[in-house]
N, C-alpha and C positions, 0 to 999 in steps of 0.2 A: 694353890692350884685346886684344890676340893677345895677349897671354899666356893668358888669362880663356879667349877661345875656343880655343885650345890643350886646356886643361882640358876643358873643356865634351865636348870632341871625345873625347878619352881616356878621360873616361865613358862614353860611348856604346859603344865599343868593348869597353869589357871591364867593363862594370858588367854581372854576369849576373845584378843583380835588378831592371831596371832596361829598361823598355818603352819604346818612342818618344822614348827619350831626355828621361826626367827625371820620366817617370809608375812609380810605383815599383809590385812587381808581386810579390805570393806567393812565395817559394821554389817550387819545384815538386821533389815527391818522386819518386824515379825507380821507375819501376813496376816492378811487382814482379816477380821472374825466373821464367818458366813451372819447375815441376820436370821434371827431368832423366828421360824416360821410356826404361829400356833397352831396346832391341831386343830382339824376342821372336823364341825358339828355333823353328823349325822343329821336330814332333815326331819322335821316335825311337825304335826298341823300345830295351829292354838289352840290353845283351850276353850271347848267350848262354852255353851250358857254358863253364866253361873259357877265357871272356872273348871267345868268339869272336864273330866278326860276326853280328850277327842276321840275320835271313830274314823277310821277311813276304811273307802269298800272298793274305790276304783278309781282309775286314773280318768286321764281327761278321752273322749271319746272323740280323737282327732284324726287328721290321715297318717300320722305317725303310726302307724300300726306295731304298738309294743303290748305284751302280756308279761305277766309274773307267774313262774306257776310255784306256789311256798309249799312246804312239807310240814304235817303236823309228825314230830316225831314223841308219840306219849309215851306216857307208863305211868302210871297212878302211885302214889304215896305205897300203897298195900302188896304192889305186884311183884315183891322181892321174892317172895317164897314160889313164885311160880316163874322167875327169872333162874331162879337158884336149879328149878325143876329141869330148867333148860328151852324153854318158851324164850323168842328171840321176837324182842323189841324195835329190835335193831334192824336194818336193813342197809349193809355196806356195797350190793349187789347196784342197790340203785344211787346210790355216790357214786360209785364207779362208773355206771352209763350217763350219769349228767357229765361226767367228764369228761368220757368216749365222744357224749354230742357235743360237749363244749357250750353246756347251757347252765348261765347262771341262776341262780334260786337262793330263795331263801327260807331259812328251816327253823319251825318254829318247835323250839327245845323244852320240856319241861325238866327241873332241877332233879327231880327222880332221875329221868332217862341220863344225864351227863355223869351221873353219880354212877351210873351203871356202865356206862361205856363212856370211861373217861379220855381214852386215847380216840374216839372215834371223836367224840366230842370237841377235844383239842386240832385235830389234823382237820374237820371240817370247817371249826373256827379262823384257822388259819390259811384256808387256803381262798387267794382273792376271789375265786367264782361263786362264792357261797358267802352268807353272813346269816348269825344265826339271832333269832330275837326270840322272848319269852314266852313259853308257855304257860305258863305258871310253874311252883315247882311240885305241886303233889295230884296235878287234871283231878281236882276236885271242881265242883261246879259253880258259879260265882253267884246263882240264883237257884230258885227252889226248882224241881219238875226238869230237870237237862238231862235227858236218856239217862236213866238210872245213877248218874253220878251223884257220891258223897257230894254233902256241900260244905262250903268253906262258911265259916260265923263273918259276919261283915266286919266285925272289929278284927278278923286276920288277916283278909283280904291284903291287906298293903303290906302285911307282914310276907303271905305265902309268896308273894311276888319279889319281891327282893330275899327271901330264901333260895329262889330260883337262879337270880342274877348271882350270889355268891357262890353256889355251886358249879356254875360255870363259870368264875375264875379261878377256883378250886382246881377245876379238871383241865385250865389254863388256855383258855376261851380268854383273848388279850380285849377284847372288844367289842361287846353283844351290841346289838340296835335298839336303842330305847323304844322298842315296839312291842306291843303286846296283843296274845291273842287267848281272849276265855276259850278255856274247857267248853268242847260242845257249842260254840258259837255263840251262849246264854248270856245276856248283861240285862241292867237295866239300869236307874240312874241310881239307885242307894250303891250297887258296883262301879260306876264312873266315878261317883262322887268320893267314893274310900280307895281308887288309885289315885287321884289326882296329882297328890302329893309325891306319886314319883315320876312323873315328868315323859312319864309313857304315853306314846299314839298309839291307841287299840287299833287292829288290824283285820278284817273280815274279809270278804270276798264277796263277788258277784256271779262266780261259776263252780258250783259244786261238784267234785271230780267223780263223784259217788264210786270210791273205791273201798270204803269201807267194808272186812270180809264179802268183798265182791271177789269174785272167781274167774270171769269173763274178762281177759284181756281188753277185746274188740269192745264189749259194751262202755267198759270206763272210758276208754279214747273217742269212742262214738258221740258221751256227753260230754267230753270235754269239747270236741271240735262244734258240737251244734252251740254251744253257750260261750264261747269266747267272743268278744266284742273288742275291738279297738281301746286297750288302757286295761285289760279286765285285771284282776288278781283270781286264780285257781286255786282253790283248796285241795289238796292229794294226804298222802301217807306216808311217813317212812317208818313202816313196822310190818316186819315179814310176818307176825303172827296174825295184826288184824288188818294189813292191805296185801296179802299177798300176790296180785297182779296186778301191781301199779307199775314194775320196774318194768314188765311187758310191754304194758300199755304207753308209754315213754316211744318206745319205739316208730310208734303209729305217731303218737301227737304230736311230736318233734319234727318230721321231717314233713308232715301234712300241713300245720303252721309254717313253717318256713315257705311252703311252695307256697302259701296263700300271701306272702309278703308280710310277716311278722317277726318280731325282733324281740328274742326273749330278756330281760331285764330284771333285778333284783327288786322288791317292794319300795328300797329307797329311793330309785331311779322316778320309780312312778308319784312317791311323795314328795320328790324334792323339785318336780317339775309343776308350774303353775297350774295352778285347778285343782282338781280331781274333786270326788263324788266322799262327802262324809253323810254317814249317815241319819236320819233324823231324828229318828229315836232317841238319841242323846241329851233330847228335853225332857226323858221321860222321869216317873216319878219311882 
């Protein structure tokens, strides 16, 4: 009799066609494996002449009425001891009203600034209305003569750039945009030609927000609405010490663009859409 229920029990256990113990029960087929969907690329121009880095300044100037407006968020290699001072680089005032207006952007990071506001860095990365692409990582200048900035030696160039891109998955930024934007807007082709190698679209703009230590709300929004074109990209600030009245001026441009029948979109939108405007310079020497 234990022997039997011995048995009996050992069924149960490992009998996998085999219900309630001793109700017999369908094979069950294992369901079928979703396919394997690859992760989709980020768009990019080609490389221009000569293999060099591309340039992109604007989108196509169609009756699609779409702008970008991107954030330069800096802080220089050196600016630790006056971060430390308490000088705020940072501007989470004006994250929060892109999200109040529900307008996508895109924010261009230097490897300094995420090293310093790692959590800002991370939640802004992460969150879909926003993607962040590189500023370089120390806004040193990539040519000689760019408004007072250090300059970077052209044999580090491709170095300070991907220092930047590892600092934001450091501060755990899952997915930067292989887009780049020099310090101070400076390039020229010995700079194109020593990114190449990392697969970066440089990024400029055609509308200068001139919010830099500007103070006038109304004036920055003023140039921004006179200079936006169908397709433009907008250069702005996210740095309460050197844009302190950009997060104002948001205000204004946001809801003045909308009535004008504009659709705000992130840089990729405007690069992954046929056309747009690179710039020519990019033969230079």
């Amino acid at each position: 009799m234990i022997t039997l229920v011995r048995r009996v029990a050992t069924v149960c256990v490992l009998g996998a066609t085999l219900a309630a113990c001793g109700t017999a029960e369908a094979p069950r087929r294992p369901a079928p494996s979703k396919p394997v969907v690859a992760p989709s690329r980020p768009p990019t121009l080609a490389p221009g002449p000569a293999g060099l880095t591309p340039v992109f300044e604007n989108g196509r100037r169609t009756e699609d009425k779409t702008v970008a407006l991107t954030f330069d968020a800096d802080m220089t290699a050196d600016q630790g001891p006056r971060a430390a001072a308490g000088e705020h680089f940072d501007n989470p005032q004006l994250i929060a009203a892109l999200r109040a207006l529900k307008v996508p952007a895109t924010v261009f990071m230097t490897g300094r600034w995420a090293e310093e506001y790692p959590v800002q860095a991370r939640t802004i990365g992460r969150d879909p209305l926003f993607e962040i692409a590189n500023h370089s990582y120390s806004h040193y200048a990539f040519t000689a003569d760019c408004y007072g900035l250090p300059t970077v030696p052209e044999d580090r160039m491709r170095a300070d750039v991907e220092r930047a891109f590892a600092a934001f998955h450091r501060a755990g930024v899952r997915a930067p945009m292989p887009y780049f934007r020099f310090p101070g807007g400076c390039y020229d082709g010995r700079a194109l030609k020593a990114l190449s190698a990392t697969g970066v679209t440089a990024v400029q703009w055609d509308v200068v927000g001139g919010d830099a230590f500007a103070t006038d709300a109304d004036a920055v929004a003023q140039q921004v609405l006179d200079g936006v074109r169908p397709g433009s990209v907008v250069v702005l600030h996210c740095t309460r010490s050197a844009a302190p009245a950009t997060e104002r001026a948001l205000h204004t441009i946001v809801p003045e663009l909308r009535r004008k029948g504009f659709r705000f979109v992130k840089v990729s939108e405007l690069i992954g859409a046929a056309g747009g405007h690179a710039d020519p310079r990019t033969t230079d020497g």
